[in-house]
N, C-alpha and C positions, 0 to 999 in steps of 0.2 A: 483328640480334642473335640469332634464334630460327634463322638457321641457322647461326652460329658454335657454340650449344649442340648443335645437332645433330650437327654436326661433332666436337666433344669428343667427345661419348656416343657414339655410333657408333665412330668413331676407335679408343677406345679398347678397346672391346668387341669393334673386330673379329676378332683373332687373338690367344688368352691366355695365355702361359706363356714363361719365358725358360730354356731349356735350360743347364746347368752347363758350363764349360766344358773339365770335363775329357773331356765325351762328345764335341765338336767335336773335341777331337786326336785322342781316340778311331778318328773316325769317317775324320779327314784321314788318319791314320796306315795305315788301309787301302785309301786307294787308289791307291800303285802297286802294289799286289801284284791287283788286281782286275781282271775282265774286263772289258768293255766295259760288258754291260748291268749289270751289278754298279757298276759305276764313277757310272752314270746315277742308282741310286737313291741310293747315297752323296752323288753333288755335291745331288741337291735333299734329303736331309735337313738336309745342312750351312747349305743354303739357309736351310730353315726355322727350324735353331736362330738363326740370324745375324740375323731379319728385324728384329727391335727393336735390339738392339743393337748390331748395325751394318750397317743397309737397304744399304749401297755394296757392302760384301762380301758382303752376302746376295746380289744383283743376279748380280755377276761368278760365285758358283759355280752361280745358275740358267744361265747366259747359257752357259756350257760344257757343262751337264748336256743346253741345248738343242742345240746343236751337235752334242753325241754322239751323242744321240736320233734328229736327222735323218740321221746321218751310217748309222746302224743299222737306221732305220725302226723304233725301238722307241715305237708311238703313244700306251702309257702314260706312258713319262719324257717322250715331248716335252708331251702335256697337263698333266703339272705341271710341266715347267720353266715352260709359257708361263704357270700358274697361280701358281708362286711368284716369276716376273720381275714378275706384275702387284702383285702382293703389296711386292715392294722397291718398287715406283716409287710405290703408296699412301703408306709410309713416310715416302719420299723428297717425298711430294708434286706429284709427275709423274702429274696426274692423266690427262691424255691418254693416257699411254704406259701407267697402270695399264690402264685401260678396253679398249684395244687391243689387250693381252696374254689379261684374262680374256677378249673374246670371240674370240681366235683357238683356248684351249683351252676354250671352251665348246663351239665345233664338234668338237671334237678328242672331249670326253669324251661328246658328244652321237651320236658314231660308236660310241662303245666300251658307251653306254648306260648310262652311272654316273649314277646316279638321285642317289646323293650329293653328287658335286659338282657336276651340271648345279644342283642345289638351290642348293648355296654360291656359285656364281658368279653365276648370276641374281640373288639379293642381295646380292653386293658391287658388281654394276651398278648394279644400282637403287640403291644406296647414296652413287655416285658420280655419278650424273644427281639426284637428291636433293641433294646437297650444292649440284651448280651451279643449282638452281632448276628442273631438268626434271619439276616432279610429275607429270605425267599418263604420263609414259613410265618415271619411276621407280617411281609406282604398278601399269604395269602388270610390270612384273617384279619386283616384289615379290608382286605374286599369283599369278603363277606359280610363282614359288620354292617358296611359302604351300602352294598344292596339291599340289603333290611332297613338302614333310614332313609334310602333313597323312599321305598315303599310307605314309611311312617310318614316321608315327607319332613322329617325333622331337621331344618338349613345347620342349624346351629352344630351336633350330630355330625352330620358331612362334611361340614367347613372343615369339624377337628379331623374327622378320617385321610380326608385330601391332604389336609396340613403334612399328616404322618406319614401319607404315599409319597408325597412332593420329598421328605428328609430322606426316603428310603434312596429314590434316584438321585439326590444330590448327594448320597455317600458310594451308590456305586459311578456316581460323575453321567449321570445321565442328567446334564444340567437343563436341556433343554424342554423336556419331562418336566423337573423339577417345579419350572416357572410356570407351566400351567397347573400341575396342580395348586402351588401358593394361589396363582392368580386366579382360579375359580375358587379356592375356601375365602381368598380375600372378596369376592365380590358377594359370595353369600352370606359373610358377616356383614358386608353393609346391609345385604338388604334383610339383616334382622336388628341392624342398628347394635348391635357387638362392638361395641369397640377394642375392649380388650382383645377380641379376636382378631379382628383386622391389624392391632399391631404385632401379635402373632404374623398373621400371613407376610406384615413386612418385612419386619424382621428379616424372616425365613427366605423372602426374597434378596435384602440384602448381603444373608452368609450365603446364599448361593452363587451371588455372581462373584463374591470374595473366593470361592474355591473354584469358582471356572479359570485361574490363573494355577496353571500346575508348571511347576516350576521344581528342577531340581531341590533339594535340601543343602545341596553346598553351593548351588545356583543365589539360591533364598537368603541365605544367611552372609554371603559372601558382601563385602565391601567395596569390592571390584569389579564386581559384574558386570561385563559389558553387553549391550544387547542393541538390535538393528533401532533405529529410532521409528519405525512402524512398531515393532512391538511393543516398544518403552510406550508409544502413544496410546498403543489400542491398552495397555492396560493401566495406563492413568485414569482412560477412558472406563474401565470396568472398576478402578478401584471411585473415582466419584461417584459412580450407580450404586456401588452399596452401601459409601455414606448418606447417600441421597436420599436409600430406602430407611438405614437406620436410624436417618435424621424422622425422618415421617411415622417412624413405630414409635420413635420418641416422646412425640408429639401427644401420641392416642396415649401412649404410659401416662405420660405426663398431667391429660385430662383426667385420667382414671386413679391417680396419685397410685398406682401399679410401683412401688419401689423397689424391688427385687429386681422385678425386669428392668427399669431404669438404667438399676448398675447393669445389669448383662447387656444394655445395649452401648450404652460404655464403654464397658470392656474389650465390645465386638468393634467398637469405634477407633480403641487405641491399636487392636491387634490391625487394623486398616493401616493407620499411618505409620506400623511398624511396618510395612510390606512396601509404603510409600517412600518409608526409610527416613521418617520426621520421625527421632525420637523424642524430641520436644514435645510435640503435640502429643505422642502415643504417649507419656509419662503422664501430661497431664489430663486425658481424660480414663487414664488406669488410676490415677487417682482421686481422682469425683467418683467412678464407680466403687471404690475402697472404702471412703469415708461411707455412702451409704449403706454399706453391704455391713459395715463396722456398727452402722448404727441400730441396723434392721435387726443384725444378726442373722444371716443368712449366710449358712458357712458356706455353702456350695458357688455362688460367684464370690465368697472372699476367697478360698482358696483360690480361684481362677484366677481373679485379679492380683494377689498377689507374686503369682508365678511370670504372668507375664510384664508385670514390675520390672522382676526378678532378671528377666532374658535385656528387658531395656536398656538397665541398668549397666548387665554385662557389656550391652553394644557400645555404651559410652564409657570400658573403662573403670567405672566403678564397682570395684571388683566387691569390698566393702557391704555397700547397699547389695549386690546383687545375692550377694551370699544369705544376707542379713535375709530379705525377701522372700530369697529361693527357702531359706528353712521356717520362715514361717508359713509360706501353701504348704511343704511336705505335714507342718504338726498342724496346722486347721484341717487338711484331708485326711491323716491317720485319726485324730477325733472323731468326724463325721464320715470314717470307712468310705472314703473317697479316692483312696495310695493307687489305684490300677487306672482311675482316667489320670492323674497327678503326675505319678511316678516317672514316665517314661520323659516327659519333658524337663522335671527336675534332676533326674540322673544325669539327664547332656550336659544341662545348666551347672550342673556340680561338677563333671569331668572337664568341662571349660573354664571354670571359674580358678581350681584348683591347677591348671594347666599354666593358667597366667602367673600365678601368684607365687607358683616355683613348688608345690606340693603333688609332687607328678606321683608319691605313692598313691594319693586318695586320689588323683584324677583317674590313673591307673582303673581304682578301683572302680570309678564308678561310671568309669568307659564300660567296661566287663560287664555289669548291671543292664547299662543303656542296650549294648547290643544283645546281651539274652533276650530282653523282655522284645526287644526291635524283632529278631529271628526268631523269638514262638509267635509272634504275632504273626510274622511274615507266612511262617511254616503251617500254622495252622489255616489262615483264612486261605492262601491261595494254594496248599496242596489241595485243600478243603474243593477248592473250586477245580483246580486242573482235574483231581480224581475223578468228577462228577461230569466233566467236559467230555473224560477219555469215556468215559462209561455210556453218556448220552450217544459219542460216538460211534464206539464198538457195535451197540444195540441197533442203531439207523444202520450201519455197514451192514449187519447180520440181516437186518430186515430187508433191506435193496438185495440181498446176495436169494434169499427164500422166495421174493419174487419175481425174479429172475430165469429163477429157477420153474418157476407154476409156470410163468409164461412159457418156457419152453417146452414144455412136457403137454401143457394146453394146445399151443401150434403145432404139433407132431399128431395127437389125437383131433384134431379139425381137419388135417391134412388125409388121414387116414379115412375118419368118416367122409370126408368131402368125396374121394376117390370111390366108395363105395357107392355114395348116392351119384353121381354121374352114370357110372355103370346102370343101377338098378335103373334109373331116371331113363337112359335112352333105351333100354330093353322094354317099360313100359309104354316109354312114348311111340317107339315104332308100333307095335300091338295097336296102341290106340288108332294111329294112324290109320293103320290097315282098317281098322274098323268101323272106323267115323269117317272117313272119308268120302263115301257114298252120302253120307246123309248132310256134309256141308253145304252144298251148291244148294240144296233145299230150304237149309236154314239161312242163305247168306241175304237172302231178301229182305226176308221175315228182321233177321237180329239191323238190317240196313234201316228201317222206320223204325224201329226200335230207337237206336240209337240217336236217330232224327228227332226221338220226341224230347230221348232225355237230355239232347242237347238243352233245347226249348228250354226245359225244366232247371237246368242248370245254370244255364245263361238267367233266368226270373233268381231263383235263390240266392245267386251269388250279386244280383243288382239289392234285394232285400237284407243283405247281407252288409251292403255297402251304407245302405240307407243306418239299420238299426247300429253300425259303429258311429256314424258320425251322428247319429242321436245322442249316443251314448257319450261321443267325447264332447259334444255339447252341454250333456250335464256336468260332466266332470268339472268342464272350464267355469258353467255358472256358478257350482259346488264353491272351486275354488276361490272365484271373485266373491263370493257372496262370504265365505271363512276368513279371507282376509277383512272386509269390511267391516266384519263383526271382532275380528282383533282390533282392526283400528279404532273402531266405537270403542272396544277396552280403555285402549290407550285415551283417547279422549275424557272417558266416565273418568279414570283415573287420576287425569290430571285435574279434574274440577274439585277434587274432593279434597278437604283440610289439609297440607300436612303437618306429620306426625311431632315437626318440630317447633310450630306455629302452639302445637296443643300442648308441647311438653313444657315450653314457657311459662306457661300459665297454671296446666294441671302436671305439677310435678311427677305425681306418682299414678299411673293412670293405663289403662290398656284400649286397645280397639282390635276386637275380635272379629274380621273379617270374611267370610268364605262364599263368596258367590258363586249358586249351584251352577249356571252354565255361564259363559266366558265375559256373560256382562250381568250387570245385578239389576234387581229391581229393589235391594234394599241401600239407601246413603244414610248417609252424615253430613252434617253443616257444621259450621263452627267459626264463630267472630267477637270480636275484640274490640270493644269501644269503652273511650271514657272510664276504667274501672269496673267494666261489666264485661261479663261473658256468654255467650249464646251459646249453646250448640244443642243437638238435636239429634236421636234417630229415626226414620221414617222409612217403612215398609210400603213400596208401591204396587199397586192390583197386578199379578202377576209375576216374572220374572222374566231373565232372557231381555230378549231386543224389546218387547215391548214394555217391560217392569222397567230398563232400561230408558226409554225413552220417557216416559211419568217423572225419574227420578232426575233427570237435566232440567225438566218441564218444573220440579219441585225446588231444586238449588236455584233455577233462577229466579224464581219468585221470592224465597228468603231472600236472597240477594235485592232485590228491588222492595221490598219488604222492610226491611232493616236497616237495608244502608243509604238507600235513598227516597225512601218514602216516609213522613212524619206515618205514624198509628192512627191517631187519632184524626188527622188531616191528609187521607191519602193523594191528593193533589198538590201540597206544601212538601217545600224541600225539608231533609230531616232536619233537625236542631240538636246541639250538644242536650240543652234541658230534654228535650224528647228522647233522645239515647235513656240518660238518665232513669228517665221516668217508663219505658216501654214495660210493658204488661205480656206475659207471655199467653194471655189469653186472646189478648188482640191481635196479635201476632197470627196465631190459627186461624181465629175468624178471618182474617183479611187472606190469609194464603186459603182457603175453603172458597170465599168469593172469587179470589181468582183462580183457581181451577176449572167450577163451574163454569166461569163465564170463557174459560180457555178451550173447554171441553164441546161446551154448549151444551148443558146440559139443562131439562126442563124439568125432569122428575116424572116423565110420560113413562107410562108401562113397555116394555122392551126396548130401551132407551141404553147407552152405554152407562154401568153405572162404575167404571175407571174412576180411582182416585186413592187414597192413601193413608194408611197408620200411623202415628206419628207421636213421639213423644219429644216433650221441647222443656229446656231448662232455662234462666238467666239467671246467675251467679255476680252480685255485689259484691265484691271484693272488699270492699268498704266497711259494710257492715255484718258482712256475713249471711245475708240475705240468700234465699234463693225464692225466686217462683217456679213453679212447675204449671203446664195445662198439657194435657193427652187429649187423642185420638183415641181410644180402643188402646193403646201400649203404655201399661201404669210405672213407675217410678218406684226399684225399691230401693231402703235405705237400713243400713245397717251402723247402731252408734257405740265403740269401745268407752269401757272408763280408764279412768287415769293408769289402772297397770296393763292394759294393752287387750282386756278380755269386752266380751261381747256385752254391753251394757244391758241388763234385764230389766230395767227400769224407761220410761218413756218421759224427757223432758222435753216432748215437740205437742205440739198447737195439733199438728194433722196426727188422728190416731186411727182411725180407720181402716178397716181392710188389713191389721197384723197377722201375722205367722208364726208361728211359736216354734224354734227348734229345741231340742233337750239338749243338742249335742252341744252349743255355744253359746247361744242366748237367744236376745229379739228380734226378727226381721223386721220391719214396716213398709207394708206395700201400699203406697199411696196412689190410690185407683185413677183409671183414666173414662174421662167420658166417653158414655156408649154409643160414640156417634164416630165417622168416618171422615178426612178431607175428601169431602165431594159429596155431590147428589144423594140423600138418599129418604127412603119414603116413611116420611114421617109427618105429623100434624105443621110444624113450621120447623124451620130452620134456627136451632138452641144456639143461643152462646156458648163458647166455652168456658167453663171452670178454670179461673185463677188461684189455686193454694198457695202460699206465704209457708217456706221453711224455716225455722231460723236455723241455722247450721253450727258445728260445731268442729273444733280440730280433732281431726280423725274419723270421722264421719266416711263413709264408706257408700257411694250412690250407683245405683246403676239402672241405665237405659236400654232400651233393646228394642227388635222384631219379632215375633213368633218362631220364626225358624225354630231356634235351637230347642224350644220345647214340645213343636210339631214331629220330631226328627222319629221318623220309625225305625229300630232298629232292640237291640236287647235280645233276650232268649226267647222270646216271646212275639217278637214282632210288634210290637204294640210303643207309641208313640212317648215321649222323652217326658213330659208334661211337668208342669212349671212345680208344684211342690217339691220333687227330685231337686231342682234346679234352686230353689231356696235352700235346701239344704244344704247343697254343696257352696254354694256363696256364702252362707254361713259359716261351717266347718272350715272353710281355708280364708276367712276373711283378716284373719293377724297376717297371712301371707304378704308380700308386694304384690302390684296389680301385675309385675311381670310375671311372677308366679303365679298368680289366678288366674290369669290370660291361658299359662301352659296346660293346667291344671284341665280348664275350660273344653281347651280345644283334644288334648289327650281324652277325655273322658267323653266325648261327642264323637271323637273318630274310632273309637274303640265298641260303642255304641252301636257304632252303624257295622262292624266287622264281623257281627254276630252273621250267619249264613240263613236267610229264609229257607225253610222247611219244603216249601212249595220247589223251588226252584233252585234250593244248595247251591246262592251267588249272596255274596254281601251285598247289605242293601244299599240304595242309591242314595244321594243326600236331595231331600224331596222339597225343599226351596232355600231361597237365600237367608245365611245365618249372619245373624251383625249385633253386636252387643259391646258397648263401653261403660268402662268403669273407672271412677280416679276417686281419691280420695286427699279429704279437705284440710 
């Protein structure tokens, strides 16, 4: 049963999204006009859209894409045709031929050095040796996997791998393993806000404490069981822990309208109170998990649910229903080639059923069934393991018995040379004797202030000796006080800044791309909510590290006092709703620029500090659709779709200035920011800021930022990331979600920088703080 569930959860987890199908004709529709290699990357997109809903056709446009590919020697299309053929035959169920496909492009992409999918394939292996019972060889490539996106840094990635190490040791009952892996892939989905995942990891938590109760099979089943009342308590106590967890994965299904898993958690809920021995309850949530699995059509938990129906049924007697049940999981798992995780619990259910009901030739029969499949099962996995046990053993015996051996044959020849050099040693020591003798009394003076001096000299070193450790462990201690300070400033910086659900409220669909090059940023974000209007903001401050750091507290508390309690226009009047309303994001700058300077003290004298900060600022009308924008030096760009989801090549905004033309999608519009700084800087007087009026539209696509990401040196080249590149690619993936632009973003910046300087053959360093948000209207 425990790997039938595996199989669900995995399964279904493993490749997520179903493409629309007017991007398929889309995509069908350009390839006779396409080149060759053009044609390659077409057939396997088309691949990918098809793979769920319809694995055959998905198959047939890889199996061409690989054709072409060979036919070209283009070694990227042929590594994902062989990576998406494996993909259809997962679907499809053709586990052999999946396995055989991903490792023909694991080599493939293992040539090309793609650290990403050498990643992804490694656990879809190990996923697929997992399902068949291979743990030790599906555990070791899921650790391999594990340490490639440790490296990528990818949470989401890890969650899944840990998930899948966490089921390996709750099938060989290493339950206590189990929990920490659940419990670290569960905390790294929160913290990439996954939900779906984390109900995974509860789940996974919940069946694990459900199999920490091992209990005979005639124990389990029995109606009479008697047991000390410590046991009976401690596993009430374990069977509420994994209602508790399944209640909580429920939950996150439940927000995610996730209804596959719904039922499986269900399901997992009734086989609970079957172990509770309420088969009241266990009928009635194997029957909310049915009705949905009925409606979804998701055969793999209706068979499930309806077997264990099936056994409930039996428990109370109704021989009838149980029968009725039992053969309907046997015909939903013989459909969906499901009879080998099925079978063996329905063959019991059938030799009992038929037991009671007075048909002892077919229970007969299908006792006979029950224990074959029970005793190859048996025979296979744990001859499988003893052989391997005897083997591990034999080998260590043999190896203790060879060294044993060395040792001895080693002490015999030390014994021998030792007796020899004694010998030689006193033959030449007396000689010496005699000979040196005469001349000792001569030297014994002489080496007498000798050693007088070098005492001196030893006695001074070993006092300088003493001095430079405890210099040494004095820096170590300030080192250290000074590393945690600057963690805890993290933590601080951290908690000042938005969060992410405060923003998701308001900008539904939206990312914030993050990366502070050392442990605190000198790049933030503001973000506030009044009246119908929205603020937020990003702002690069002079530097990075503790002192960029220190600007950027210096900057959130002036928005703060700025905004929320200062009128604009009346910086000594308390704010007013009408002044919410009515705020100007240009006054807004101007007034946080006055108070910096005057924070700073700054006059504008030559060699003077000139600290202060980049900034780009929005307020968002909810109302009307309104936006203003005013810059610092970091301009606003804006990308507008029409009605069928494509990049609008036409401009229906007031601001036209400063556009970008991509061929690949359409229009960018980079709405510029004034050439001036928050703070000091030398020029004839100090300019107002520029207030631009957008009017905004649905699907509107904006984005703010810091210089980082297109300062970023790295490529083959060594040479800087620079912002045309970075138009472009906000272009080309702007139909995307922001969560997928966000990944897109950050993937193609950290791969960026992995190129190796030529100078010094080390990846390059990420050379300031990178911050960029995007949401769209």
């Amino acid at each position: 049963m425990s790997r039938l569930l595996f199989i669900i959860i995995l399964h279904l987890c493993f490749i997520s999204g179903i493409s629309a199908q007017k991007l398929i004709d889309s995509l069908k529709s350009l390839l006779p006009s396409s080149e060759e290699g053009k044609k390659i990357e077409i057939l396997n997109k088309i691949s990918v859209e098809l793979k769920k809903t319809d694995p055959n056709a998905s198959l047939d446009y890889a199996t061409q894409a690989l054709t072409l590919a060979k036919k070209i020697k283009d070694l990227i299309g042929e590594s994902e045709a062989y990576y998406n053929i494996g993909v259809a035959n997962y679907y499809l169920n053709n586990l052999d031929a999946a396995q055989e496909n991903y490792e023909k492009s694991l080599v493939l992409k293992e040539k090309l050095n793609d650290s990403i999918y050498i990643a992804k394939l490694l656990y879809n292996i190990g996923m697929i040796l997992h399902s068949r019972g291979s743990l030790d060889k599906a555990l070791e490539y899921y650790q391999k996997s594990s340490q490639i996106e440790e490296k990528l840094k990818n949470l989401a990635n890890m969650a899944r791998v840990n998930n899948a190490i966490g089921i390996i040791n709750m099938d060989l009952r290493n339950q206590d393993r189990a929990k920490d892996y659940f419990e670290l892939a569960l905390e790294q989905y929160k913290r990439i806000g996954d939900k779906a995942g984390m109900g995974d990891a509860l789940m996974n938590i919940g069946v694990n404490y459900f199999k920490s109760i091992i209990t005979s099979r005639e124990e389990e089943e029995s109606e009479d069981s008697i047991f000390d009342n410590t046991i009976i308590k401690e596993r009430e106590e374990v069977y509420n822990n994994a209602i508790k967890y399944y209640e909580l994965a429920l939950v996150k299904y439940q927000e995610m309208n996730i209804q596959y898993k719904i039922s499986l958690v269900l399901n997992n809920i009734s086989s609970v109170y079957k172990g509770k021995k309420d088969n009241k309850k266990a009928i009635e949530y194997a029957e909310k998990s049915i009705v949905i699995s009925e409606k979804i059509g998701d055969v793999r938990t209706l068979a499930l649910g309806y077997g264990t129906l099936g056994v409930l049924y039996l428990k109370n007697n109704d021989y009838k229903k149980a029968l009725e049940y039992t053969d309907k999981s046997m015909s939903v798992a013989s459909k969906a080639n499901l009879l080998k995780d099925i079978e063996l619990e329905a063959y019991k259910s059938y030799a009992e059923i038929y037991s009671k009901i007075g048909l002892f030739d077919k229970a007969l029969k299908y006792h006979r069934r029950y224990s074959h499949i029970k005793d190859s099962i048996y025979s296979k996995e744990t001859q499988s393991q003893f052989a391997e046990m005897q083997t591990k053993y034999e080998t260590t015996k043999k190896e203790q018995e060879i060294v044993l051996l060395n040792k001895d044959k080693a002490l015999q020849d030390s014994q021998i040379k030792r007796q020899q050099i004694m010998i030689y040693t006193f033959i030449i020591g007396f000689l010496v004797i005699i000979i040196f003798s005469t001349l000792l009394y001569k030297q014994y003076s002489e080496k007498k202030k000798a050693n007088k001096a070098l005492a001196l000299k030893n006695e001074e070193i070993l006092k300088q000796k003493e001095k430079i450790e405890a210099q040494h462990d004095l820096i170590a201690e300030q080192k250290h006080a000074i590393m945690d300070s600057i963690h805890y400033a993290r933590r601080i910086q951290t908690a000042i800044l938005p969060l992410e659900d405060d923003i998701n409220d308001v900008l539904c669909d939206n990312f914030i791309l993050y990366k502070p090059r050392d442990i605190v940023s000198g790049d933030f974000y503001w973000f506030t909510r009044k009246d119908g209007n929205t603020v937020i903001t990003v702002a690069d401050c002079t530097g990075h590290g503790v002192p960029g750091a220190f600007m950027s507290m210096l900057g959130v508390s002036f928005l703060n006092e700025i905004v929320n309690k200062r009128n604009p226009s009346y910086p000594s009047q308390e704010i007013s709703p009408e002044a919410i309303i009515n705020l100007k994001a240009n006054e807004i700058l101007n007034q946080l620029r006055e108070a910096i300077i005057k924070a700073l003290h700054q006059t504008g004298k030559t060699g003077e500090s000139k600290d202060g900060m980049d900034i780009a600022l929005c307020i968002i009308n909810h109302q009307t659709n309104e936006m203003q924008y005013a810059g610092a030096n970091n301009p606003l760009y804006l990308i507008t779709p029409d009605p069928q989801g494509h990049i609008n090549k036409g401009n229906r905004h007031s601001i036209t200035s400063g556009t970008e033309q991509s061929d690949l999608a359409g229009q960018l519009i980079e709405i510029k920011a004034d050439k001036m700084p928050i703070g000091i800087y030398y020029s004839q007087e100090l300019a107002t800021f520029t207030n631009k009026i957008i009017q905004l539209e649905k699907g509107n696509c904006i984005y703010i930022f810091s210089d980082g990401y297109a300062d970023q040196v790295g490529g083959p080249h060594g040479k800087k990331f620079k912002y045309q590149p970075l138009k472009n690619l906000l272009v080309d993936n702007s139909n995307k979600s922001m969560k997928e632009q966000a990944k897109i973003l950050d993937d193609t910046i950290e791969s960026w920088k992995k190129f190796r300087d030529p100078h010094t053959g080390e990846a390059y360093e990420q050379v300031d703080d990178i911050l960029m948000i995007g949401f769209r209207i």
